[in-house]
C-alpha positions as CSV (number, residue, x, y, z in Angstrom):
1,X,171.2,167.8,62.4
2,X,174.3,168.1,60.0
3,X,175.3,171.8,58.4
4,X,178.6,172.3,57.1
5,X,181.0,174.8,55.1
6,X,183.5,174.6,53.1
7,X,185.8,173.4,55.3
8,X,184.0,172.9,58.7
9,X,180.6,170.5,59.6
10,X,178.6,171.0,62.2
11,X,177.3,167.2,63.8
12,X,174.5,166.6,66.6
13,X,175.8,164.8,69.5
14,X,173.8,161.1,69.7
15,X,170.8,161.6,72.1
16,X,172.8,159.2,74.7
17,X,176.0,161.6,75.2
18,X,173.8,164.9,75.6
19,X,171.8,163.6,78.6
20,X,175.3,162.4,79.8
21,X,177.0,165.3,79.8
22,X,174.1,166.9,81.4
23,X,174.5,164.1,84.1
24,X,178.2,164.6,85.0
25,X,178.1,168.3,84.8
26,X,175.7,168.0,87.6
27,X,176.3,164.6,89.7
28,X,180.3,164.3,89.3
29,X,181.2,167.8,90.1
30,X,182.2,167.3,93.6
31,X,184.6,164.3,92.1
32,X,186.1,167.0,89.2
33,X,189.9,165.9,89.6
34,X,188.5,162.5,87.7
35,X,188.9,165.1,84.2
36,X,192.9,164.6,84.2
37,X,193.3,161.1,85.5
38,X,190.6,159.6,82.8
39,X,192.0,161.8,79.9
40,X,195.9,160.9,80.7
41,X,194.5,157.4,80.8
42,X,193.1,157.4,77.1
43,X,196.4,159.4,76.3
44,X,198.1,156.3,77.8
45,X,196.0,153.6,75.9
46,X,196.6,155.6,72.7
47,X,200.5,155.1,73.1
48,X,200.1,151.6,74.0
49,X,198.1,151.2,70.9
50,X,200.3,152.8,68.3
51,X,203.7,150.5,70.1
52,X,201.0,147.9,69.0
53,X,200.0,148.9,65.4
54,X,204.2,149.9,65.1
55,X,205.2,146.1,65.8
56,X,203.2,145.2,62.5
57,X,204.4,148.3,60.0
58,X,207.1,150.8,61.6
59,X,206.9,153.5,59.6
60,X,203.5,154.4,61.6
61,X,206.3,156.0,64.4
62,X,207.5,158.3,61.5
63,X,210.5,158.4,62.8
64,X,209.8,158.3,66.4
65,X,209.5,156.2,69.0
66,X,209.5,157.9,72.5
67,X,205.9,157.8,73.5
68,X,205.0,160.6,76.3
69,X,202.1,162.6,77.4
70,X,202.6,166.9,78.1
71,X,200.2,168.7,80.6
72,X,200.4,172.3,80.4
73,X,198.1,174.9,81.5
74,X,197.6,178.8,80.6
75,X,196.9,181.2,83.0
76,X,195.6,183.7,80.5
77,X,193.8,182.0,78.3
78,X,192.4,179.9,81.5
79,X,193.0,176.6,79.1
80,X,194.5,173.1,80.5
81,X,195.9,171.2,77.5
82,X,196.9,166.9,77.4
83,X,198.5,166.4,74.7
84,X,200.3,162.5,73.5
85,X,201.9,161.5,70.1
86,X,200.2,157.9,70.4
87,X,198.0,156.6,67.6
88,X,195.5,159.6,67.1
89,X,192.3,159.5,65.6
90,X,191.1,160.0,61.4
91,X,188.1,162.0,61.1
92,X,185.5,159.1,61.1
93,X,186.9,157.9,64.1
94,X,186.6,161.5,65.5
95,X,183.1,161.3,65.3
96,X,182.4,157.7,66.3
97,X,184.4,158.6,69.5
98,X,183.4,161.9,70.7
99,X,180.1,162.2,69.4
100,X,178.7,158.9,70.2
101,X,178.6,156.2,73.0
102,X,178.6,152.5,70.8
103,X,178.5,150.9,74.4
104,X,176.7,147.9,74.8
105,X,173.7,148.2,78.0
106,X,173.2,152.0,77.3
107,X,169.5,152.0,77.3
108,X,169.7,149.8,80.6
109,X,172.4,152.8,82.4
110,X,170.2,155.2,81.7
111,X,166.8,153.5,82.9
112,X,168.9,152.8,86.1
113,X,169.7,157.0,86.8
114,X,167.0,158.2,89.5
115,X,167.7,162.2,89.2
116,X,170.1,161.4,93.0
117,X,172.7,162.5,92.1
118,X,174.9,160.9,94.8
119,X,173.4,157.9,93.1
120,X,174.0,158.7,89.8
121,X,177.4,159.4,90.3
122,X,177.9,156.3,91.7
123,X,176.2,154.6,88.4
124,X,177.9,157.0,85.8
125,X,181.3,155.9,87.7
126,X,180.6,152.2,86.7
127,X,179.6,153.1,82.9
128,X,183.0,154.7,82.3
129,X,182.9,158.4,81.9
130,X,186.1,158.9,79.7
131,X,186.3,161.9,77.2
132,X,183.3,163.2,78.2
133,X,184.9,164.0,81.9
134,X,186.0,167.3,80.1
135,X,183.1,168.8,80.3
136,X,182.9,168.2,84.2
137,X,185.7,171.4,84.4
138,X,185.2,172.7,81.0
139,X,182.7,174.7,79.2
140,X,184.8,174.1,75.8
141,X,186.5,171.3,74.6
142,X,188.9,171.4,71.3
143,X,190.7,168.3,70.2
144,X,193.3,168.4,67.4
145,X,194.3,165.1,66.2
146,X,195.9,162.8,63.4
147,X,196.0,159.4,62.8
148,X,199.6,157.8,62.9
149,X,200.0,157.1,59.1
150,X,198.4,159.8,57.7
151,X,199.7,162.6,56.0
152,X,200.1,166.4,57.4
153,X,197.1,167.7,55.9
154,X,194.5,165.1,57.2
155,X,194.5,166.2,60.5
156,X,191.4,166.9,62.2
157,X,189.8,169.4,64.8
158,X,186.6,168.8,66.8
159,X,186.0,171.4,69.2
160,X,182.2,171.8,71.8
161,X,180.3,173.7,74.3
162,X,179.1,170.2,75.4
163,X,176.0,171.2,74.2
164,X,173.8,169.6,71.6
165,X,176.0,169.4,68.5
166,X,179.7,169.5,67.9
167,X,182.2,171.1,64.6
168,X,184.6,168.8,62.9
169,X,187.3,170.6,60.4
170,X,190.4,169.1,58.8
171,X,193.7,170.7,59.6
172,X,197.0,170.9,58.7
173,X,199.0,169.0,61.7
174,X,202.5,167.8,61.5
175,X,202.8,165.2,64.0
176,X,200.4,162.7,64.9
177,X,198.5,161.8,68.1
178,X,196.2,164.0,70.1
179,X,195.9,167.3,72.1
180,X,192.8,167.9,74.4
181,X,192.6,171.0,75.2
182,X,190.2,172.5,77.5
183,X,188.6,176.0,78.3
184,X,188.1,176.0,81.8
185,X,184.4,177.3,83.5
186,X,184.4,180.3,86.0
187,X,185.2,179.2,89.1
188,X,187.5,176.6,87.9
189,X,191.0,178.9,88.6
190,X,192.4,176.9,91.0
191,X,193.3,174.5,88.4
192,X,195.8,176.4,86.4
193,X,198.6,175.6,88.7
194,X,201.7,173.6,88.2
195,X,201.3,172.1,91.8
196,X,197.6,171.3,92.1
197,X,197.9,169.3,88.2
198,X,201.0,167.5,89.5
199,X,199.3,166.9,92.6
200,X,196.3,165.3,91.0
201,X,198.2,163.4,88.4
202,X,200.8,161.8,91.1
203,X,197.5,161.3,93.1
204,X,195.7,159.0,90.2
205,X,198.3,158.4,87.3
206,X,201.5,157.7,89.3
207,X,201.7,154.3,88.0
208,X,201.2,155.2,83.7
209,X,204.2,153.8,82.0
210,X,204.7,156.5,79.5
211,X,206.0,159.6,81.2
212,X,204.1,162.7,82.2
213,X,205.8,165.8,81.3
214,X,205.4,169.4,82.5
215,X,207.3,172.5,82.1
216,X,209.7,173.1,84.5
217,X,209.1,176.8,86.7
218,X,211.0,179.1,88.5
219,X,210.2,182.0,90.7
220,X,210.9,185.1,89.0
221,X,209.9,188.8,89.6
222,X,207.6,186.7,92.5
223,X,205.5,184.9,90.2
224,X,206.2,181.4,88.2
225,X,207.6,181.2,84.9
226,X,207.4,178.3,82.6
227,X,210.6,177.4,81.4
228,X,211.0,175.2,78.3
229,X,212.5,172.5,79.6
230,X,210.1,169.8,80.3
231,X,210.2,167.0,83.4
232,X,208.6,163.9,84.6
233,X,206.0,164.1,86.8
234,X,204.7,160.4,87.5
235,X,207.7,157.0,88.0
236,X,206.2,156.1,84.7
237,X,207.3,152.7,85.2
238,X,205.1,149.3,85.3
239,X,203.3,149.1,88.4
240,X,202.8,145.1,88.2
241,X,206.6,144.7,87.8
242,X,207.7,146.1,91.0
243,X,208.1,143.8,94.0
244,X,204.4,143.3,96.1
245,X,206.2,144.7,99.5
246,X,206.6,148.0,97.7
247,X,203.5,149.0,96.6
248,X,200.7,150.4,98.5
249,X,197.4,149.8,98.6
250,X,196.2,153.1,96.9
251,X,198.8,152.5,94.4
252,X,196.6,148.7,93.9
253,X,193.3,151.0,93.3
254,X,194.6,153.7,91.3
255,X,196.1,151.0,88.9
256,X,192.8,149.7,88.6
257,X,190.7,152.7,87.8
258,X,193.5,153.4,84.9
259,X,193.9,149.6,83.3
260,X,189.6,148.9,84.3
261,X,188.9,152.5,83.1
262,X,186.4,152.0,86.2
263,X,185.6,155.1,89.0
264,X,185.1,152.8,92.3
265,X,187.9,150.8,93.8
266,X,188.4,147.2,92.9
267,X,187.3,144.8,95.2
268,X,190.2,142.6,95.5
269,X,193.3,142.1,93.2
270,X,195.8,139.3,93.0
271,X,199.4,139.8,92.3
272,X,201.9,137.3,91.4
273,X,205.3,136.5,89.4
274,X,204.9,133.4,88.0
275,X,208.2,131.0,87.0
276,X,208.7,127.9,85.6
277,X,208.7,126.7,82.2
278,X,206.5,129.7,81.3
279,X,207.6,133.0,83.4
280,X,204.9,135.6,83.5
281,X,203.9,138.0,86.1
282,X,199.7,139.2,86.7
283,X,198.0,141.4,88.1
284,X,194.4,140.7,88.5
285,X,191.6,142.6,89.6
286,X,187.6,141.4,90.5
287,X,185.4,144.7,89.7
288,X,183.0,145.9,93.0
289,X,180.4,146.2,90.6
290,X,178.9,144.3,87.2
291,X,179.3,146.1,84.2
292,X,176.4,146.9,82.1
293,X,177.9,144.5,78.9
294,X,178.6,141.5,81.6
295,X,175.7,139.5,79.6
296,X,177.3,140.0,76.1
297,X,179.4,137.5,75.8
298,X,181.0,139.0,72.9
299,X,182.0,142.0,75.0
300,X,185.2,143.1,75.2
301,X,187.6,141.6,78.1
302,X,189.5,143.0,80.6
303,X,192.8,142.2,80.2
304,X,195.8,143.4,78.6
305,X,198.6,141.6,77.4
306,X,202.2,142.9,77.9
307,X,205.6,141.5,76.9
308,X,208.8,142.3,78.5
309,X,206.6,145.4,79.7
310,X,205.5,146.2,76.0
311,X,202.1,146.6,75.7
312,X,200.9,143.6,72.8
313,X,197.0,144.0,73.3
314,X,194.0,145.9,75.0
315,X,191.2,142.8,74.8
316,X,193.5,139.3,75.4
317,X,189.8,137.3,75.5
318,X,192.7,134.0,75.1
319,X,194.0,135.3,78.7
320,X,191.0,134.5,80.8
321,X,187.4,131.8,79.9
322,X,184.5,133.6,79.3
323,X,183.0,132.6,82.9
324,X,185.4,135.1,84.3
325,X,184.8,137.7,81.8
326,X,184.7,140.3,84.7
327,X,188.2,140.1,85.6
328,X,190.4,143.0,84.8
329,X,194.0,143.6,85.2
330,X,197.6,142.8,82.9
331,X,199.9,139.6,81.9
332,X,203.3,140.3,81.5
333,X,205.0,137.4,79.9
334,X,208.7,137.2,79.2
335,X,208.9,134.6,76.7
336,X,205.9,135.5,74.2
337,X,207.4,137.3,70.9
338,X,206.8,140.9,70.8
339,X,205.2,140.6,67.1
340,X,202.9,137.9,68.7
341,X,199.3,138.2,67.0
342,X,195.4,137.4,67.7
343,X,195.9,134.5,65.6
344,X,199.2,133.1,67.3
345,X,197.8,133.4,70.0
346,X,194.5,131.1,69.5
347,X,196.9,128.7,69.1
348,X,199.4,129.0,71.9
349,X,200.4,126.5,74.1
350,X,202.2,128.8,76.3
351,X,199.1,131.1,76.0
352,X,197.0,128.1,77.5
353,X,199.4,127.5,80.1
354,X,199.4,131.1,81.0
355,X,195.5,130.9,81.2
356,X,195.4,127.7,83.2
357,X,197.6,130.4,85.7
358,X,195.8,133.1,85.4
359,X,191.9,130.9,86.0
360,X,193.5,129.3,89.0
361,X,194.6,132.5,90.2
362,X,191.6,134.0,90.2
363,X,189.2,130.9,91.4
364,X,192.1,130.9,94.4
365,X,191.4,134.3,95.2
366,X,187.6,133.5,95.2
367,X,188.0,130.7,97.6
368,X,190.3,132.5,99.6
369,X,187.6,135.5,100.0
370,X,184.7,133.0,100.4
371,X,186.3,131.6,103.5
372,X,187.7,134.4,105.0
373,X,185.6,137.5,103.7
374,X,181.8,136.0,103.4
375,X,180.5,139.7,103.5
376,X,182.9,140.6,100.6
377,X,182.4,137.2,98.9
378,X,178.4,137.6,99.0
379,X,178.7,141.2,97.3
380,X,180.5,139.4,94.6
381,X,178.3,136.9,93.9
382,X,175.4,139.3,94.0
383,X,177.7,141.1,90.9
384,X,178.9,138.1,89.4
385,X,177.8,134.9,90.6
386,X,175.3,134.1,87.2
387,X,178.4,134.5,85.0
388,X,180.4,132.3,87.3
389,X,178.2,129.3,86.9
390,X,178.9,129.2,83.5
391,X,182.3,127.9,84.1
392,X,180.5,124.8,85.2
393,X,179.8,123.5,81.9
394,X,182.5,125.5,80.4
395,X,186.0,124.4,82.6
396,X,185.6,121.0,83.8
397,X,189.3,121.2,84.7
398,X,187.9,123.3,87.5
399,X,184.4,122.4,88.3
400,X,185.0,121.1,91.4
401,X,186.9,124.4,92.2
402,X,184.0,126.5,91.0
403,X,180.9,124.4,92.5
404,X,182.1,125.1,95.4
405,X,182.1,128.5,95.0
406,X,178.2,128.6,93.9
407,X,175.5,129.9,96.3
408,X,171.7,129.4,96.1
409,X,168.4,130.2,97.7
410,X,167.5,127.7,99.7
411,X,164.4,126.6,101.7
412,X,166.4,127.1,104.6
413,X,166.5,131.0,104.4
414,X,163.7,133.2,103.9
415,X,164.5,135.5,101.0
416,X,167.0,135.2,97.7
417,X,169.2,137.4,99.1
418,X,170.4,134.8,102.1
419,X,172.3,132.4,99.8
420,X,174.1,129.0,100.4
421,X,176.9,126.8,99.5
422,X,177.0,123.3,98.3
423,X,179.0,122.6,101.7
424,X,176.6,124.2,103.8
425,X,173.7,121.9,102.3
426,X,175.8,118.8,102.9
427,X,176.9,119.7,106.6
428,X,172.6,120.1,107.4
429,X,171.7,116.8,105.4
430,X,169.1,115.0,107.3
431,X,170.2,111.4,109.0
432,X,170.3,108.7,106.4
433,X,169.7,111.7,103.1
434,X,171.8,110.7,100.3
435,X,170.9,113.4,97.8
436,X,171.1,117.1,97.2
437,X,167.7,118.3,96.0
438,X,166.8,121.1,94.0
439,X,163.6,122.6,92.3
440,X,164.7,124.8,89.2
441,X,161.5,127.8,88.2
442,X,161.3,131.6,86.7
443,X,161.5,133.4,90.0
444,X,162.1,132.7,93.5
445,X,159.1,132.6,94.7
446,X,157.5,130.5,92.2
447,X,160.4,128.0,93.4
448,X,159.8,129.0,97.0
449,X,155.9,128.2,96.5
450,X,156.1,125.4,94.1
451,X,153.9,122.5,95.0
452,X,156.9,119.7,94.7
453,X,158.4,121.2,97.6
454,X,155.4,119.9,100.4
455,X,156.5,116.8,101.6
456,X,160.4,117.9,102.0
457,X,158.3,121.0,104.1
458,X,156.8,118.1,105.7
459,X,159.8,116.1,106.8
460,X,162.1,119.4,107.1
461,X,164.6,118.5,104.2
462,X,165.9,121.3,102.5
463,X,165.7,122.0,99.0
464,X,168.1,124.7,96.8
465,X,165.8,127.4,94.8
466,X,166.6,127.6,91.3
467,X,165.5,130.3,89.6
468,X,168.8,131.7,87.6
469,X,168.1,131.1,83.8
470,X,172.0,129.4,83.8
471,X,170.8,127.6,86.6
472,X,169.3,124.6,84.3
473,X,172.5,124.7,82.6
474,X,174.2,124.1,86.1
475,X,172.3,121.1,86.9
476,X,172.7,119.5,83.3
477,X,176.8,119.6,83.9
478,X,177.0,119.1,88.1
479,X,175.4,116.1,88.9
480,X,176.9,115.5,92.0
481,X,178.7,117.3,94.8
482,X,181.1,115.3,97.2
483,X,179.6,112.3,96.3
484,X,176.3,113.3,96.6
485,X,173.7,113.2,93.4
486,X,171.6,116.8,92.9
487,X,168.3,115.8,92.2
488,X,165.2,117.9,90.9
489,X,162.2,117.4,92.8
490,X,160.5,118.0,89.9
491,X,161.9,115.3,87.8
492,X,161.2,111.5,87.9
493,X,160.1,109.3,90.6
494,X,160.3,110.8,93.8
495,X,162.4,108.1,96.0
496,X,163.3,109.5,99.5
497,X,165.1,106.7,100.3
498,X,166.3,106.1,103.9
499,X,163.9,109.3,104.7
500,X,160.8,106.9,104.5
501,X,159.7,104.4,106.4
502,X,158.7,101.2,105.8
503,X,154.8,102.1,106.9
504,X,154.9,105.0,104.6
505,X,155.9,103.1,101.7
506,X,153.2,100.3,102.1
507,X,150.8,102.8,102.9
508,X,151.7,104.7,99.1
509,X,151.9,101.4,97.5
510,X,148.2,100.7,99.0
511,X,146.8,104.3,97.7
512,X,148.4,103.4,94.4
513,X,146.1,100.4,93.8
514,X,143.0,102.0,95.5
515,X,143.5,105.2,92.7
516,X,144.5,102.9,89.5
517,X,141.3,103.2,88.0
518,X,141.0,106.8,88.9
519,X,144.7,107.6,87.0
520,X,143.7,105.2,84.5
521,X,140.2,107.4,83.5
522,X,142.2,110.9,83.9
523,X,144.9,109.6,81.8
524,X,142.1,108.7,79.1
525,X,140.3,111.8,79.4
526,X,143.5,114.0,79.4
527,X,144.7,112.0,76.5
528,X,147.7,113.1,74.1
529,X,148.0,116.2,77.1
530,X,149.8,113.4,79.5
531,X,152.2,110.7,79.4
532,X,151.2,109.2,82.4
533,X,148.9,109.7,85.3
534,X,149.6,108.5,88.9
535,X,149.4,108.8,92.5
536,X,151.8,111.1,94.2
537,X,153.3,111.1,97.7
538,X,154.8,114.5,97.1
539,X,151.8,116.7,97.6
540,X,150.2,117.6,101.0
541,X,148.6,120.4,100.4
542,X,147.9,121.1,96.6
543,X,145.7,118.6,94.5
544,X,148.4,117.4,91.8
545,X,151.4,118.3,89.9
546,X,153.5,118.1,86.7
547,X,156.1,116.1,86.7
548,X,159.4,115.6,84.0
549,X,159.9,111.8,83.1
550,X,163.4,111.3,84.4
551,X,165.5,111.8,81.0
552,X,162.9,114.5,79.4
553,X,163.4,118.0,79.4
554,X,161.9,120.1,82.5
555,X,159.2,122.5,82.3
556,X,160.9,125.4,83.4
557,X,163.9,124.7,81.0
558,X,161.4,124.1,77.9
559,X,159.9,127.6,78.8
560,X,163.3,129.2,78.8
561,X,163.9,127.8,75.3
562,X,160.7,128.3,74.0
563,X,161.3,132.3,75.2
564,X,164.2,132.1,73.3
565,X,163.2,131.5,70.2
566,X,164.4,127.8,70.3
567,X,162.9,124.9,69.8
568,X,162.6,122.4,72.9
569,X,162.7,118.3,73.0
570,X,159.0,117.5,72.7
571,X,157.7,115.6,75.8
572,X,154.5,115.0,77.7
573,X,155.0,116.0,81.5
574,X,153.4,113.0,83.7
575,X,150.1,114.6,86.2
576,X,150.5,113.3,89.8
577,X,147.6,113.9,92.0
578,X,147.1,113.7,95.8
579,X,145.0,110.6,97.1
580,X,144.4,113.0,100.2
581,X,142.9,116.5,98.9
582,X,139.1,116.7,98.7
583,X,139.3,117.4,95.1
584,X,140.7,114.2,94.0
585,X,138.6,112.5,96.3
586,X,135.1,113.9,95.0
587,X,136.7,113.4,91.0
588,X,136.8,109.7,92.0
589,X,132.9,109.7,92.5
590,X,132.4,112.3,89.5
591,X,130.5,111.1,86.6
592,X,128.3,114.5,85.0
593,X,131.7,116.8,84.9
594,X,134.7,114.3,85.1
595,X,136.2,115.5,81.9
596,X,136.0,119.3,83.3
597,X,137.7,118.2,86.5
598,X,140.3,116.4,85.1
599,X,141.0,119.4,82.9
600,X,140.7,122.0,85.4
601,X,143.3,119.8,87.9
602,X,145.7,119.7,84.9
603,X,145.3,123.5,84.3
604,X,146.3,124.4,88.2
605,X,149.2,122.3,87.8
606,X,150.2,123.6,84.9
607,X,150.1,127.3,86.3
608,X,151.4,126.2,89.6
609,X,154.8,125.2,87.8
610,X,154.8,128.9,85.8
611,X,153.5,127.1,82.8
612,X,151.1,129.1,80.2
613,X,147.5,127.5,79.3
614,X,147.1,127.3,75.6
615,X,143.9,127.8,76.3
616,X,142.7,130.0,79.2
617,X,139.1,131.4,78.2
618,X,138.1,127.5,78.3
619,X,140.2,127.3,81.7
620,X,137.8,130.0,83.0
621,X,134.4,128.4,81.7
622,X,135.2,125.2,83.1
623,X,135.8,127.0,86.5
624,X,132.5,129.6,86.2
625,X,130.7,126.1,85.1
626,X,132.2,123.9,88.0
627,X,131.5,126.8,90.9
628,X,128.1,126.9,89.3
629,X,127.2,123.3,89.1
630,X,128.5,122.7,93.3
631,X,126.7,125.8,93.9
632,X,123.4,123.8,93.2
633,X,124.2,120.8,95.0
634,X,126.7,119.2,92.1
635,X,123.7,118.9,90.1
């Protein structure tokens, strides 16, 4: 709904920030001090965004150039005010920041909220609470703001009950950048005190590089009076630029939750000076948990770019490869130009170097926490593992590096969860194995219950479980491992090699001949359905299955194409049936129903593999017709 005067418009708040607010109002009370720390850190980014915008066309600082951000408080009016003279906002930006959330996975944050609210604070943390944090301490919020640029009179005021709608005016406002300020609830008192703010910014916003100022007090008449002189209350200096032995580890994770805008602690950072022909320093830091845009690719990155301590830009995507689109943090280089643009920077060859630093940085600290932390190491994957095996097909620079970071189900665990290297699937390779095998499907049980997997059950070889979309990308780009091939089970011929005796392989070549004019009939009966029919020496259990000719496209990857919307390589999958099972035996002595047989075992192996029947009310008559023909004796 949208009313409005002469000179004020009243706005509904998108449906998405009202059931927020009601959310952190009730799950993030107990964690209130987040208010200042995530409001100072917006004040911060709005500094470093006008230094930015300044580089390009100066007369944005009108005249100014000393960035800074004032707490103050009011006893009386029972009002805490944050006020910076960074870039400010116009009026349409107003409203597209404070009265909506244009954040990417929305719909899935909120399906994820349960009503727990220890739970919900824990999820709410993750999506980034910001602004909104206000209304954790406050029962009105007023903002006065102007865009660096604009003139005096184009100021604007939005002002709340966090509620459902919200009033936008334009105001007179000589300088530009923003004041928050807000109107505290009852029982909120012990807020409006010089000691407990400064304690809670030195707590979380020690380490912003603009300064924080306050008003000085003194004791007077015993009680504190403001004075108007003003002093710092944080170092304000660059956290990453200071030597490693002097920072502490809380100084690590408050850092983070400013520059990852994130409310859990990181779950490791690496920090480095780097010198050489190209001198930088970073400070990189892997998330505990996924964000909820970690599948847009598009998305915005994670880190900024500094230079000479400068702040340059919020979302350096040329700093990091998509794969490792999680990674948040700053790059301080001291040889970049400060005027240094998207554009210059696409083209770089100091930027590349810095990202070949920064990727083996970060695939160091990986390997690094993958031999020495596997309990930390297996919560990252569970976050982050999918996007990491893009960088297979992405960074073949460092595919070696990053295959052997992978995990996968495996035959030799019992549930997805229990995951494996590459290395561990080499060290268990049975005697005289040469090849790492792999079946790829939808889900994990469908892998752990495909049919293709019965004779390696059989002879106790183990076989990774596929069943990550991205997987059948990993397998098209790693094709071997330490010298070892990764083959699908599902593709091709199966050769065991040195796993096989000689017996066994007369005895398969002997069942081939027996069945020829068995395959030979199904293959004509099937018709344009098959490319090939033949005996199998996969199968011990099940009566036949598909199988990919050796260059053709699998199943389970034409299925995730066709799910797409894409078009896959057309190809005929080859039907391998068991000499052994009862089934195939009584189809070779079938005359009445053959063509229904041979129908129905194509069918089964069709849905055994996940695969959809174009057809499945004639899949069910055959069956009803087949259980009622053995019923009466096969007759």
């Amino acid at each position: 709904m949208t009313t409005a005067t002469a000179d004020k418009e009243t706005l509904g708040f998108q449906a998405e920030v009202k059931q927020l607010l009601h959310l952190m109002i009730h799950s993030l009370y107990s964690n209130r001090e987040i208010f200042l720390r995530e409001l100072i850190s917006n004040a911060s980014d709005a500094c470093d965004k006008l230094r930015f915008e300044a580089l390009h066309n100066a007369a944005l600082l009108e005249g100014g150039g000393d960035f800074r951000i004032r707490v103050d408080y009011d006893k009386e009016a029972r009002t805490i005010t944050v006020a910076d003279n960074g870039i400010g906002m116009n009026r349409d930006e107003v409203i597209a920041n404070l009265g909506t959330i244009a954040k990417s996975g929305t719909r899935e944050f909120f399906a994820r909220l349960t009503g727990d609210q220890q739970k919900d604070a824990h999820l709410i943390g993750q999506f980034g609470v910001g602004f909104y944090s206000s209304f954790i301490v406050a029962d009105k919020v007023t903002v006065k703001t102007r865009r660096a640029g604009e003139k005096p009179d184009q100021g604007v005021e939005w002002s709340s009950d966090g509620g459902g709608e919200f009033t936008v005016a334009m105001i007179e406002r000589p300088e530009h950048g923003t004041e928050i300020t807000l109107h505290l609830r009852e029982g909120q008192d012990d807020l409006l005190s010089a000691w407990k703010l400064k304690s809670i910014i030195r707590k979380y916003s020690d380490h912003i590089v603009q300064p924080i100022l306050m008003r000085k007090e003194e004791w007077k008449d015993g009680k504190e009076v403001k004075l108007d002189e003003w002093e710092t209350v944080n170092q304000a200096s660059a956290l990453w630029a200071k030597p490693k032995n002097e920072i502490a580890e809380d100084d690590y994770k408050a850092f983070y939750k400013h520059v990852a805008h994130d409310y859990d602690d990181p779950l490791a950072w690496v920090h480095a000076k780097v010198e050489g022909k190209q001198e930088y320093t970073l400070l990189l830091y892997l998330p505990a948990h996924a964000p909820f845009d970690l599948w847009d690719r598009h998305a915005r990155h994670g880190v900024k770019l500094y230079v000479r301590r400068v702040f340059i830009m919020d979302d350096a995507e040329q700093l990091m490869p998509l794969y490792l689109r999680f990674v948040r943090g700053v790059v301080d280089s001291a040889d970049l130009p400060l005027n240094v643009s998207r554009e210059i920077l696409q083209e770089s060859k100091d930027i590349e170097t810095i990202r070949k630093g920064c990727t083996a940085k970060v695939l160091g600290l990986l390997a690094d926490m993958a031999e020495n932390d596997k309990e930390k190491y297996a919560k990252f994957w569970n976050e982050f593992g999918r996007v990491l095996k893009e960088g297979v097909g992405e960074d073949f620079a460092n595919q070696e590096k990053i295959a052997k970071l992978l995990r996968f189900a495996s035959t030799h665990a019992d549930t997805a969860d229990e995951t494996v290297s590459l290395a561990d699937y080499v060290g268990r390779m049975k005697e005289g194995q040469e090849k790492i095998y792999y079946v790829t499907a939808e889900s994990f049980n469908a892998a752990k219950n495909s049919p293709h997997l019965e004779i390696f059950r059989k002879k106790g070889i183990e076989v990774l479980l596929l069943s990550d979309r991205v997987d059948e990308w990993v397998v098209s780009h790693l094709t071997e491992f330490e010298g070892k091939p990764l083959v699908s089970v599902a593709k091709g011929g199966l050769d065991l090699g040195k796993l096989e005796d000689e017996a066994e392989k007369k005895e398969h070549e002997k069942e081939a001949g027996e069945f020829k004019e068995l395959t030979e009939k199904i293959a004509k009966s099937l018709g344009e359905r098959v490319k090939e029919v033949r005996v199998t020496h996969r199968l011990t259990d099940s009566p036949a299955c598909l199988v990919a000719d050796e260059h053709d496209v699998s199943g389970n990857l034409a299925r995730i194409l066709k799910a797409a919307g894409q078009k896959a390589p057309v190809s005929k999958p080859i039907l391998e049936i068991n000499p052994k099972h009862p089934a195939v035996l009584r189809l070779k002595n079938e005359e009445a129903k053959f063509d229904d047989w041979a129908a129905v075992l194509f069918d089964q192996a069709l849905l055994a593999e996940g695969g959809q029947l174009d057809d499945p009310a004639t899949f069910v008559k055959r069956i009803n017709d087949l259980m009622l023909s053995m019923s009466l004796g096969g007759k």
